[in-house]
VODOLO-453768 format. One line per 5 residues: number of its first residue (from 0); their letters; for each residue x, y, z of N, C-alpha, C, CB. Coordinates in steps of 0.1 Angstrom, whole numbers, plus 2048, in hexadecimal, padded with zeros to 3 digits. Glycine has a CB too. Layout:
# residues N
NUM	A	X/Y/Z/X/Y/Z/X/Y/Z/X/Y/Z ~ ...
//
This chain:
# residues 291
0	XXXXX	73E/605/836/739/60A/829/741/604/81E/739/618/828 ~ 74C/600/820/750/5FA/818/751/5EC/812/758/5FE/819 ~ 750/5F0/804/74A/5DE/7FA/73A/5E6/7F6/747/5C9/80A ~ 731/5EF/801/726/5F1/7FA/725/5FE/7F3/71C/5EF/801 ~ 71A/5FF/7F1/715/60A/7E5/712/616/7EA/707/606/7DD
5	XXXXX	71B/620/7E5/716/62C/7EE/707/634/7EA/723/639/7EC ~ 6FF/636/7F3/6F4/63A/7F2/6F1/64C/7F1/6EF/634/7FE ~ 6FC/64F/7F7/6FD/662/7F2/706/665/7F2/6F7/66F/7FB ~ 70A/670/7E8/719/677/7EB/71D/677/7F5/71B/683/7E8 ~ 71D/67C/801/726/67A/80A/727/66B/80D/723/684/815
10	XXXXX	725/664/80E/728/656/80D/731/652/800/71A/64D/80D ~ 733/655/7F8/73A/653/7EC/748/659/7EF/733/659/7DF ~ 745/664/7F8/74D/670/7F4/758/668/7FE/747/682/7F8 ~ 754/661/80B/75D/65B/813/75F/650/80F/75B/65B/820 ~ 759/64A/809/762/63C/802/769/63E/7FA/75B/631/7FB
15	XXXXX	76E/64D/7F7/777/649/7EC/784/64B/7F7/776/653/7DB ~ 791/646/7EE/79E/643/7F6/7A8/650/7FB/7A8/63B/7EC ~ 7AA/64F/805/7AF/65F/80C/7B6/667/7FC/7C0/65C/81E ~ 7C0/661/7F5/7C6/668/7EF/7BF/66F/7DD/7D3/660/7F1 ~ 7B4/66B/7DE/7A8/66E/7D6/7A4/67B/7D7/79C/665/7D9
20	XXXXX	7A0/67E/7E5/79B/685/7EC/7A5/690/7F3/795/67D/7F4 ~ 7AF/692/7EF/7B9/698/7F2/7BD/69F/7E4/7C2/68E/7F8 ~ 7BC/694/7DB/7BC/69B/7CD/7AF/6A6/7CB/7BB/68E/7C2 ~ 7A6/6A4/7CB/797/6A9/7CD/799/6B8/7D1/78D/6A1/7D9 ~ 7A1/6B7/7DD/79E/6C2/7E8/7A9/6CB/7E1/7A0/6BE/7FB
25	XXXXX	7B8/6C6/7D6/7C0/6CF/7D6/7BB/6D3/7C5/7D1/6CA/7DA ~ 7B2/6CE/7C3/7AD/6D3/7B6/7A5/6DB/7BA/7A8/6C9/7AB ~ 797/6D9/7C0/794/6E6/7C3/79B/6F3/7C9/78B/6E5/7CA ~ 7A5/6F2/7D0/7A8/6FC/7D6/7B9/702/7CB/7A9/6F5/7E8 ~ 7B5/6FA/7C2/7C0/703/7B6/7B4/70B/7AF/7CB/6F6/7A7
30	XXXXX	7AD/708/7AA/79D/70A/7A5/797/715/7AB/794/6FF/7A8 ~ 795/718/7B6/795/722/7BD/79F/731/7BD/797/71B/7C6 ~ 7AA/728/7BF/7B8/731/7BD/7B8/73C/7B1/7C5/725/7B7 ~ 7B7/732/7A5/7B9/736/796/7AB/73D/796/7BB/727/78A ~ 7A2/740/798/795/747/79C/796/754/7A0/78E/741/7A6
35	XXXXX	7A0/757/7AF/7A1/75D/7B2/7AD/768/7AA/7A1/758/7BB ~ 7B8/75E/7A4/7BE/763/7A0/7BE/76B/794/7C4/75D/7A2 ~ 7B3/766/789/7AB/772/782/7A8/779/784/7A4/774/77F ~ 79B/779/790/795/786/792/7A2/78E/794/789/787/79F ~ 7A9/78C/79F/7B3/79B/7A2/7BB/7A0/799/7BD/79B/7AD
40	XXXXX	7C0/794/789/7C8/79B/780/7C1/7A2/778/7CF/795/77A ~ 7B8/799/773/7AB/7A0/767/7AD/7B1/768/795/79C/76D ~ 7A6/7B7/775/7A6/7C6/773/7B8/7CC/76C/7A2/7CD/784 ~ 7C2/7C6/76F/7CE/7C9/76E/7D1/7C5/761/7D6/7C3/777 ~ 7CE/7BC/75A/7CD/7B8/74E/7C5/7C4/745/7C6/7AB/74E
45	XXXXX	7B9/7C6/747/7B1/7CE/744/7B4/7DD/740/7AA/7CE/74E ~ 7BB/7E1/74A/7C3/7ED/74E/7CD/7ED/741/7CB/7EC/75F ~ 7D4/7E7/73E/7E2/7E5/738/7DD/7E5/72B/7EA/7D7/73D ~ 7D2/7DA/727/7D1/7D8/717/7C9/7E5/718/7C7/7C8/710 ~ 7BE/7EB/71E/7B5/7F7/719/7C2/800/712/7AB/802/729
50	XXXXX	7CD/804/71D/7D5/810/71B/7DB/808/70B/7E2/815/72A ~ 7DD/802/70A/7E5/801/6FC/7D9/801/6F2/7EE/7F1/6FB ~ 7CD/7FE/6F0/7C3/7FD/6E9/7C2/80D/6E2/7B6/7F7/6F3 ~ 7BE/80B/6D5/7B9/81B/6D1/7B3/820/6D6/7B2/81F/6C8 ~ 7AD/82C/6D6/79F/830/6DF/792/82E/6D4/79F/843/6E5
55	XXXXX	796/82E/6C7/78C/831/6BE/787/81E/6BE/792/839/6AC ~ 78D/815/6C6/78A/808/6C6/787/806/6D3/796/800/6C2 ~ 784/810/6E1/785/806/6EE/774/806/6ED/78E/80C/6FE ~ 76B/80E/6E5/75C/807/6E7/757/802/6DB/750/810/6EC ~ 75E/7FB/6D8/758/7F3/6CD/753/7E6/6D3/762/7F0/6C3
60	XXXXX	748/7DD/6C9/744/7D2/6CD/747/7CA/6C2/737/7D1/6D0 ~ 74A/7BB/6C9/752/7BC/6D6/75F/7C1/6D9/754/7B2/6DA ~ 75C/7C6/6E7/76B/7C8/6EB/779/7C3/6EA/76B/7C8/6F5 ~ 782/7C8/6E5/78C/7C1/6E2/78F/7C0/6F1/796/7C8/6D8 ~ 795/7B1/6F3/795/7B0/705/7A4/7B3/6FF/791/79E/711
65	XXXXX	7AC/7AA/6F2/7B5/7AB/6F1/7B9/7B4/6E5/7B9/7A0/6F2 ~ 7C4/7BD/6E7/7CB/7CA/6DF/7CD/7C4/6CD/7DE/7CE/6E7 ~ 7C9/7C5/6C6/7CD/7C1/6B8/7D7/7CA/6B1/7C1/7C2/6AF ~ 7CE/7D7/6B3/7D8/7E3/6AB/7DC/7E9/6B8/7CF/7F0/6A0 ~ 7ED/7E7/6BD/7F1/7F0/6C8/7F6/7FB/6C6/7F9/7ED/6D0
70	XXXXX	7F0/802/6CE/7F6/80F/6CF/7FA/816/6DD/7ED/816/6C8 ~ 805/821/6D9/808/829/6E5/800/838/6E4/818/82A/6E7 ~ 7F4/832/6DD/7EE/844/6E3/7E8/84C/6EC/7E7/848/6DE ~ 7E1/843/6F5/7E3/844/700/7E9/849/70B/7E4/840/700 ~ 7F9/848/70B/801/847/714/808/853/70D/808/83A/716
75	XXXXX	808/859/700/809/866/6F7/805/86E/6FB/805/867/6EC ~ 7F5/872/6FE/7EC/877/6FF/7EB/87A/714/7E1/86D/6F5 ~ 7F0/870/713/7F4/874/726/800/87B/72B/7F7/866/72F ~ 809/876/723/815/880/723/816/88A/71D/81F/87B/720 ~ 80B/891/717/806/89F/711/802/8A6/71C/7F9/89E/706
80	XXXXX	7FC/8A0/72A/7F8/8A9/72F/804/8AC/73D/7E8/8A6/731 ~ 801/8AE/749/806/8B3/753/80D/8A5/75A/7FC/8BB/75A ~ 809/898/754/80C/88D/75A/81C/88E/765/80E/882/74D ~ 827/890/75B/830/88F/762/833/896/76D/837/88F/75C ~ 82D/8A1/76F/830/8AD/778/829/8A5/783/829/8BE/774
85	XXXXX	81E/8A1/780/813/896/78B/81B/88E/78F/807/88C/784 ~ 821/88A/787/82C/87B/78A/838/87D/799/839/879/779 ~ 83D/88C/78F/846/88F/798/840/891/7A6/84D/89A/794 ~ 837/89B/7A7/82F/89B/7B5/82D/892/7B9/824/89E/7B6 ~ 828/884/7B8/821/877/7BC/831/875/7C2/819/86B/7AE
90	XXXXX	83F/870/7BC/84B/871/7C2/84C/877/7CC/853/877/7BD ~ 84E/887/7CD/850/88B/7D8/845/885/7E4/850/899/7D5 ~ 83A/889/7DF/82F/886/7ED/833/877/7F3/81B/886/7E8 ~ 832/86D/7EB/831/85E/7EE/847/85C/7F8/82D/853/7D8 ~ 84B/866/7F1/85A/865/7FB/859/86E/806/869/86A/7F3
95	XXXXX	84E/878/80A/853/881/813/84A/878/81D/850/892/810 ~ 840/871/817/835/868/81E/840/85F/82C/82C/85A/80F ~ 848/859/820/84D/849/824/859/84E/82F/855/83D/814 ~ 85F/858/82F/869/862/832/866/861/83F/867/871/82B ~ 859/86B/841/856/872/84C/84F/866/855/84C/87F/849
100	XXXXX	847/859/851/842/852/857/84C/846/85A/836/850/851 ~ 856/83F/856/85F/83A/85E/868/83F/869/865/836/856 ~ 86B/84D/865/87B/853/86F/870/851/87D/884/86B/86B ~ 862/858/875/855/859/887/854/84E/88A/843/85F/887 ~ 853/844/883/84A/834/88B/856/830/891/843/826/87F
105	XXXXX	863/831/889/870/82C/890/874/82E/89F/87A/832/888 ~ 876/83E/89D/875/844/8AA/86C/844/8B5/877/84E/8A8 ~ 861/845/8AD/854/843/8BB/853/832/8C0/841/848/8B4 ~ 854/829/8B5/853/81A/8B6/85C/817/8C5/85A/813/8A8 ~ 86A/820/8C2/878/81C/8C8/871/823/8D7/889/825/8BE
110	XXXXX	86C/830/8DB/86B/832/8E1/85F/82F/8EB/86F/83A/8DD ~ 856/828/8E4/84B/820/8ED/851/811/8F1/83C/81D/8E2 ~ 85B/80A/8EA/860/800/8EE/868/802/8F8/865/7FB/8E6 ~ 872/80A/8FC/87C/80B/903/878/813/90E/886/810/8FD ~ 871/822/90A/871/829/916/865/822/921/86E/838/911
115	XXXXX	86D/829/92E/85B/82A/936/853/833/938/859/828/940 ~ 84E/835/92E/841/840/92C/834/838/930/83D/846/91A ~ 831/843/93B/825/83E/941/817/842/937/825/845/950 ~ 80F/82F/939/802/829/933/808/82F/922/7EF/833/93B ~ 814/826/922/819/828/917/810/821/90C/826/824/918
120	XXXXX	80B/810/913/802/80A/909/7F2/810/906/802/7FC/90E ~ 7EC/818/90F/7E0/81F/90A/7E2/82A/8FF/7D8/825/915 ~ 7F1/831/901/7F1/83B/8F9/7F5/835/8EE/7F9/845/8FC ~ 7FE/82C/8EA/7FC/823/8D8/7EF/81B/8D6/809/815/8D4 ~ 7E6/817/8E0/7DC/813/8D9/7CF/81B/8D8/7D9/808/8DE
125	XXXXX	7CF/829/8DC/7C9/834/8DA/7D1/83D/8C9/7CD/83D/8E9 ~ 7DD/83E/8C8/7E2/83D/8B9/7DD/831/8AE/7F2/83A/8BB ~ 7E0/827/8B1/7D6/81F/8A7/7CC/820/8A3/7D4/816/8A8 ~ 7C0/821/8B1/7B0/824/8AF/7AF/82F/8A4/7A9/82A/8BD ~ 7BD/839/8A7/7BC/845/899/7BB/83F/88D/7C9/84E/896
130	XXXXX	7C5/833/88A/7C4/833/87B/7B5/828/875/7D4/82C/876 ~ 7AF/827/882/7A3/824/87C/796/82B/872/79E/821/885 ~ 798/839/877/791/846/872/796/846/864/796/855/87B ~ 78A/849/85B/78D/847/84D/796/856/849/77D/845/843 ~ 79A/856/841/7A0/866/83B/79A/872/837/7A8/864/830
135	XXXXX	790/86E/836/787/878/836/783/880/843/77D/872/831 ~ 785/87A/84A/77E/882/856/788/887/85F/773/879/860 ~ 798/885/85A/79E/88C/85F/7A6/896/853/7A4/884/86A ~ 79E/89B/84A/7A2/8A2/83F/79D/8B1/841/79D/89C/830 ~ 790/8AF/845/78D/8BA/849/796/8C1/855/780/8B9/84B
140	XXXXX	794/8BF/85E/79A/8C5/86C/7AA/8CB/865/79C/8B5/87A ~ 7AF/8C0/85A/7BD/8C0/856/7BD/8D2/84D/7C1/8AF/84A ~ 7B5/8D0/841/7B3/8DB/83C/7B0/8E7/841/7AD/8D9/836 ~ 7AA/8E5/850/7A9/8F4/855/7B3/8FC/85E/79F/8F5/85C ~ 7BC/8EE/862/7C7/8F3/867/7D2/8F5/860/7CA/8ED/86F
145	XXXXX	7D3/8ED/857/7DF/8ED/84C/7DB/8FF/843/7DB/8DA/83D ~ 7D0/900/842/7CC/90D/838/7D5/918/844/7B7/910/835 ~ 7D0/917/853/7D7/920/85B/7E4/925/860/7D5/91E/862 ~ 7E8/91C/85A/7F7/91A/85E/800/91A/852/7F8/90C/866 ~ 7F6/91E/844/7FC/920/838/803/915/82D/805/92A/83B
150	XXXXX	803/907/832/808/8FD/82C/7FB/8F8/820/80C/8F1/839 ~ 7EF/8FE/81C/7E8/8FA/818/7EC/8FA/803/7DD/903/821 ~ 7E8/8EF/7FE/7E9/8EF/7F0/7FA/8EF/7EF/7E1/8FD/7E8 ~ 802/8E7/7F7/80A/8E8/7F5/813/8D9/7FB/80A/8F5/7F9 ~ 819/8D1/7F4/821/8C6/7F1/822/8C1/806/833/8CC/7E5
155	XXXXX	82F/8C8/807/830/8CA/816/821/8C5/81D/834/8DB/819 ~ 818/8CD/81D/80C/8CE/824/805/8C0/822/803/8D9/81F ~ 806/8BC/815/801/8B1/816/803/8A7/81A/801/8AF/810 ~ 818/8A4/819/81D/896/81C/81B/897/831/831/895/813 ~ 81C/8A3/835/818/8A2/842/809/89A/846/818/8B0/847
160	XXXXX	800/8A4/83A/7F1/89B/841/7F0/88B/83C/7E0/8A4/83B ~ 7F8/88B/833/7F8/87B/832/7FE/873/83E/800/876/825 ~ 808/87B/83E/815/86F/847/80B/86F/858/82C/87A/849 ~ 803/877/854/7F8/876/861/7EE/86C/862/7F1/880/861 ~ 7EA/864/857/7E1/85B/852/7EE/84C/855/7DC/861/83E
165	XXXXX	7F8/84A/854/800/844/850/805/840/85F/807/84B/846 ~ 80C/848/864/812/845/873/80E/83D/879/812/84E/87D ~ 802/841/880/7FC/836/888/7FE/82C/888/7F3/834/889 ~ 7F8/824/87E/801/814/87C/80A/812/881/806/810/871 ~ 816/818/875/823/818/871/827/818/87E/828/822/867
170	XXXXX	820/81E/88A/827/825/896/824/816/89B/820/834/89F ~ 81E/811/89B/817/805/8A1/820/7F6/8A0/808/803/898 ~ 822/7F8/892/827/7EF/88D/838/7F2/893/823/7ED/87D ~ 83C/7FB/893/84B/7FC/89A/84D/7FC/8A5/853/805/898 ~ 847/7FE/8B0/843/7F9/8BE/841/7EB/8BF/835/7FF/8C3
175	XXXXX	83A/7E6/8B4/83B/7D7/8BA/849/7CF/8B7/82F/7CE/8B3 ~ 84E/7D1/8AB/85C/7D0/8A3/865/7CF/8AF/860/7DE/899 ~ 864/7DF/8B2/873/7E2/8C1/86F/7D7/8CF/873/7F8/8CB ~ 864/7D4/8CE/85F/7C8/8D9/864/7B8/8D6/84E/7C8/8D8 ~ 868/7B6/8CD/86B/7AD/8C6/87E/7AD/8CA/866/7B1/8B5
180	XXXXX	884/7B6/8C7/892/7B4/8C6/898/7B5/8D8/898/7C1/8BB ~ 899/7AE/8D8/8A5/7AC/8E7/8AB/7B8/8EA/8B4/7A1/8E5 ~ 8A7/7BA/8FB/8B1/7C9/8FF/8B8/7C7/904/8AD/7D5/906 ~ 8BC/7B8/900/8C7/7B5/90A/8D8/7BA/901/8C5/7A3/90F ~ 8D0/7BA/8F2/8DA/7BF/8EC/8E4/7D0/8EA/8D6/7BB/8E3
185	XXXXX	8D9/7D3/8EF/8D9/7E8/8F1/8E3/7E6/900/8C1/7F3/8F6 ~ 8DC/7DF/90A/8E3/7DD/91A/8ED/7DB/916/8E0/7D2/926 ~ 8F2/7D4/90F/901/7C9/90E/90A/7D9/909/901/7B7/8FD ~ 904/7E3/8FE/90A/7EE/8F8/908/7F9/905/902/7F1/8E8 ~ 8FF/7FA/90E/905/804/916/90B/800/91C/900/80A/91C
190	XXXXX	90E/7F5/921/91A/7EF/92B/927/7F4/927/91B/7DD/92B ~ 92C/7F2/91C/934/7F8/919/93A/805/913/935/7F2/917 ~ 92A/80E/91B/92D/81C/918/926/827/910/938/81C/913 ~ 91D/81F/908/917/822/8FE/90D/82C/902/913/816/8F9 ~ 90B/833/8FE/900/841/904/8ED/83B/8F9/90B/85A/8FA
195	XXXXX	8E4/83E/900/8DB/835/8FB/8D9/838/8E9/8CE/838/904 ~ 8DB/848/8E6/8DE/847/8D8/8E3/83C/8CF/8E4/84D/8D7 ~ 8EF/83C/8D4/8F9/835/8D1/8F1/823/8CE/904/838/8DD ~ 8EA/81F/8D8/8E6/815/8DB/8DC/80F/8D0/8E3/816/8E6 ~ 8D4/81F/8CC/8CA/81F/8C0/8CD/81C/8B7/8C4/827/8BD
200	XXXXX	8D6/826/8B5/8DE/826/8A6/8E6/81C/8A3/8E7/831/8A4 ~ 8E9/819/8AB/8F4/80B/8AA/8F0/7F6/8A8/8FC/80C/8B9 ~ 8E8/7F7/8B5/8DD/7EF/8B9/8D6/7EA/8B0/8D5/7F4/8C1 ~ 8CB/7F7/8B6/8BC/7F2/8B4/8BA/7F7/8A1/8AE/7FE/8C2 ~ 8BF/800/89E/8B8/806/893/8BE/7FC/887/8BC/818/891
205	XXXXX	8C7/7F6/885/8C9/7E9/87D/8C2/7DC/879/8D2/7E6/882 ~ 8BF/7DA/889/8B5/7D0/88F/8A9/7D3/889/8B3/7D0/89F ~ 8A5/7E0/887/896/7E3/887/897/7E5/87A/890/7EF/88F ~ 89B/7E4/86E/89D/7E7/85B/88F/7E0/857/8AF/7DD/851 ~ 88F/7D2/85B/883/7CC/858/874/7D3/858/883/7C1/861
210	XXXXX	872/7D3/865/86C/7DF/867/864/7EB/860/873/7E3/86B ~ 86F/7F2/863/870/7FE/858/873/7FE/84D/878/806/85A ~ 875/7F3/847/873/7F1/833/862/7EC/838/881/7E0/825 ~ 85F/7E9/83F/84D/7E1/83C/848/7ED/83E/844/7D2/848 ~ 84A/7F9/848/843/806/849/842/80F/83A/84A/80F/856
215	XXXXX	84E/80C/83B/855/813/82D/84D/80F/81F/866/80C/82B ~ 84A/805/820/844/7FB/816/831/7FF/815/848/7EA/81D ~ 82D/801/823/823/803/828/81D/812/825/824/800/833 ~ 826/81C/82A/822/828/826/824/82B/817/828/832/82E ~ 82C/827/810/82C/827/803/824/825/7F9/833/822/801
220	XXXXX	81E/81A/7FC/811/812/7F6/803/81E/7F7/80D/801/801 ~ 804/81F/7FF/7F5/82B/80A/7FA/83A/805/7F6/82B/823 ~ 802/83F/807/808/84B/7FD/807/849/7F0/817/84D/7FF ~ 80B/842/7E9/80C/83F/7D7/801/840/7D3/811/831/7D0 ~ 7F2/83D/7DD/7E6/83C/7D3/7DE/845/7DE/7E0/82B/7CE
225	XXXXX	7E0/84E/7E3/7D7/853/7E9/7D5/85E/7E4/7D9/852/7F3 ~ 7C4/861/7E4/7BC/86B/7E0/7B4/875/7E9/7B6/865/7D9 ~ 7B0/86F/7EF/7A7/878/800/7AD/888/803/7AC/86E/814 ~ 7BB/882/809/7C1/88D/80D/7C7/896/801/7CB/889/817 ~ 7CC/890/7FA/7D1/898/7ED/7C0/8A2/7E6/7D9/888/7DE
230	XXXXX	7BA/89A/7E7/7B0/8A4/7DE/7A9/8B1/7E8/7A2/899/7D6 ~ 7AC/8AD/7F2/7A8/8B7/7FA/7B1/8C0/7FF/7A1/8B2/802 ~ 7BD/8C0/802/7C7/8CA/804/7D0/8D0/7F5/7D0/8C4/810 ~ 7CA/8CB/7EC/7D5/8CD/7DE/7C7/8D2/7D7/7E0/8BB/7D5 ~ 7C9/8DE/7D8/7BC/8E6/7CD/7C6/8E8/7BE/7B5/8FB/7D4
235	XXXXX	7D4/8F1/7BD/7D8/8F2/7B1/7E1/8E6/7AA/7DE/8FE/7B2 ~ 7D7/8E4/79B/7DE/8DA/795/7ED/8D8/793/7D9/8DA/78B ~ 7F6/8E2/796/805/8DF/795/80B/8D9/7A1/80D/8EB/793 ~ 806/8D9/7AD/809/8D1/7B5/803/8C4/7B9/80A/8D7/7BC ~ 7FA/8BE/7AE/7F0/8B4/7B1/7FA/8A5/7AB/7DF/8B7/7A9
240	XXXXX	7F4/89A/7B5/7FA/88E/7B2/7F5/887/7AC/7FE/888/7B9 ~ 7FC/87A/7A2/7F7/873/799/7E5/86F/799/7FF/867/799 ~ 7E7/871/7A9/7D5/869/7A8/7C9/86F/7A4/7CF/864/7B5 ~ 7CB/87E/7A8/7C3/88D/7A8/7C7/88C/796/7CC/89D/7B4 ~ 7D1/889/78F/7D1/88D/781/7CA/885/77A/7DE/88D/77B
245	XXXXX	7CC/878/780/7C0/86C/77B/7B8/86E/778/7BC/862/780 ~ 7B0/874/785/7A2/87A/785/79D/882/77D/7A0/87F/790 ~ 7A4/88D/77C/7A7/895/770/7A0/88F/761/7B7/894/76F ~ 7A9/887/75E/7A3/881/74F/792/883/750/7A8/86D/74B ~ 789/87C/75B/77C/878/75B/772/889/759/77A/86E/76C
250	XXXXX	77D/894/759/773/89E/75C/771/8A6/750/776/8A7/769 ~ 776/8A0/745/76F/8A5/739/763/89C/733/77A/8A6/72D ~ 75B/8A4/725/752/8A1/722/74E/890/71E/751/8A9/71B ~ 75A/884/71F/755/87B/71D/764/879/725/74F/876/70F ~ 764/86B/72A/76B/861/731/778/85D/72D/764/858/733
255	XXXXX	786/861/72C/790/85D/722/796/84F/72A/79D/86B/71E ~ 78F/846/725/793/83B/72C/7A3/837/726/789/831/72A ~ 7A7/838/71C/7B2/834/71A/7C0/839/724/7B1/836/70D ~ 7BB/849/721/7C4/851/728/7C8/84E/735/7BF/85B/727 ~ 7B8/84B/73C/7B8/848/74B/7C2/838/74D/7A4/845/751
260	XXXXX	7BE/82C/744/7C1/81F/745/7D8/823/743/7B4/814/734 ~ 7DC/82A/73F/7E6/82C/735/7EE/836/743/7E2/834/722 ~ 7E1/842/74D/7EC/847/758/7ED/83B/766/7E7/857/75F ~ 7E0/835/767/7E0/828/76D/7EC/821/76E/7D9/820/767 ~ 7ED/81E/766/7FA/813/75F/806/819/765/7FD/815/74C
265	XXXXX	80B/827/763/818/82C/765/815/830/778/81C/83A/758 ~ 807/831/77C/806/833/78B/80B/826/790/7F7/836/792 ~ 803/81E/78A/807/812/795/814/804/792/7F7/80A/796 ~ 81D/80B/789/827/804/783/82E/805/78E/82E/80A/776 ~ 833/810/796/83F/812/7A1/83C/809/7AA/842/822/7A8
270	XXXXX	82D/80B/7B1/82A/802/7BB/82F/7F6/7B9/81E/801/7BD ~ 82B/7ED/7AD/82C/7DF/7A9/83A/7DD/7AD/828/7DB/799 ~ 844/7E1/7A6/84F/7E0/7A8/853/7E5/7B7/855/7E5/79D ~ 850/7EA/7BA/857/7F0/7C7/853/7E3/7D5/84F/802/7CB ~ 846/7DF/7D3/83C/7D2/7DC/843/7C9/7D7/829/7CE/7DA
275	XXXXX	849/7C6/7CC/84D/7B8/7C6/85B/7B6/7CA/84C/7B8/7B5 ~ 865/7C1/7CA/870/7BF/7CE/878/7C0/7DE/875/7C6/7C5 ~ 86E/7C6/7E3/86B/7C4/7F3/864/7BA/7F8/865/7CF/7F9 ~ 85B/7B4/7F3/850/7B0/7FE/856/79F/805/83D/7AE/7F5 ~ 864/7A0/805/869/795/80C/86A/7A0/819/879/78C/805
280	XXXXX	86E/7AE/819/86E/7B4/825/862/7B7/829/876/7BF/825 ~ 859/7B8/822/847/7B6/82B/849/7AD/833/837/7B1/822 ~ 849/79B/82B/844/797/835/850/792/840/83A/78E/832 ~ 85B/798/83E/865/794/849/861/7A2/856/87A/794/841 ~ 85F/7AB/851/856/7B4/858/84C/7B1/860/850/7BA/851
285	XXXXX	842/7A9/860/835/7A6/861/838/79E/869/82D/7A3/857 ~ 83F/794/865/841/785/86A/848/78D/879/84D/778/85E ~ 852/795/877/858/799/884/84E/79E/88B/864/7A3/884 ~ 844/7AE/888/83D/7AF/894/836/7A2/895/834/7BC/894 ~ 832/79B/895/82B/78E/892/81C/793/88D/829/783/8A0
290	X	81A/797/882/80C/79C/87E/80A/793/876/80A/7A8/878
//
């Protein structure tokens, strides 16, 4: 083909010189990139300028995409109401979450790896199949036992039925982790005496930090924004978490979007920072179980 006349694009498209076409392919695929990379900030963007925007300005035409006259009223008008008490709740729950679902995935992880518990592998992949089941359908069953047993509308009660939503994985993912690390290094520590405790604590549980900051990382994320189980075992508003308060704003007579855009903001600030300054332990996490 070459010297003549290309007759269709794809004939053009291969006469041109490999590094043409290489240029081509990394322009579209920045082009693409930068595409994508809008859509997912835009709403975040969105979020940020609404809450600073007046309210007597967020329906005007046109929309100010960008803030002219800033303001913090908004974020005034949020901290007028129960916010912080929300806040504090969202704390506790999202630590009792991360708490209770590492010491379990750790220990159970450790103990599907090491021990010999018989059809040890049908019983973790019967645990996983759990965390397929949406949260809803195990909210109910949760609320009728939780009400029986008196933990109902109550902080405690909750971070259990979460950390129930949560485990499975987390359990999953630390089983594969302890599969990963050599037992030849635990052997070498009982050889010289070491009682298997000892071997855990010493050993394996150092070995396994990676790990358990990506569980850690994991239940945290899924705790911080979850609403299912919170709205259904948290009837009184003093014990409800940031997301249930969110919700909140929408149930008066018109929509306080600012308010909502402005508790947004302060919900999902901790996350950002918390994913940003870990997530070299995600994916050294990840990368170890090999996920």
């Amino acid at each position: 083909m070459s010297g003549s006349t290309p007759n269709t694009p794809m004939e053009f498209w291969y006469n041109l010189p490999y590094e043409s076409r290489q240029n081509v392919y990394n322009w579209m695929l920045n082009l693409v990139l930068a595409i994508g990379l809008v859509i997912v900030l835009f709403p975040i963007y969105w979020m940020l300028a609404t809450s600073f925007i007046p309210p007597t300005e967020l329906f005007s035409v046109p929309n100010p995409l960008v803030p002219t006259n800033v303001t913090l009223e908004s974020y005034t008008a949020v901290l007028d109401t129960d916010v912080l008490l929300w806040y504090r709740n969202t704390v506790i729950f999202a630590g009792g979450v991360v708490t209770l679902t590492t010491v379990a995935a750790t220990l159970g992880g450790y103990g599907l790896a090491r021990l010999d518990i018989p059809y040890k592998k049908t019983f973790a992949r019967v645990i996983l199949f759990g965390y397929m089941f949406p949260p809803i359908l195990l909210s109910i069953p949760m609320f009728i036992f939780w009400r029986q047993i008196g933990i109902i509308n109550s902080l405690p009660g909750v971070i259990l039925a979460q950390t129930a939503t949560t485990l499975p994985f987390s359990l999953w993912l630390m089983w594969q982790f302890f599969q990963t690390v050599p037992y030849s290094y635990e052997e070498s520590s009982r050889v010289i005496g070491s009682s298997r405790f000892q071997a855990f604590y010493e050993i394996a549980l150092p070995l396994a930090k990676p790990g358990m900051i990506a569980v850690a990382i994991f239940s945290f994320a899924i705790a911080w924004g979850a609403y299912t189980i919170p709205s259904i075992l948290l009837t009184n508003s003093s014990n409800w978490v940031l997301t249930l308060g969110l919700y909140s704003f929408t149930q008066a007579e018109s929509v306080l979007w600012g308010q909502i855009m402005a508790a947004s903001t302060l919900l999902v600030l901790p996350t950002f920072f918390f994913v940003y300054y870990l997530q070299k332990y995600i994916l050294r996490g990840f990368q170890a179980t090999r996920i």
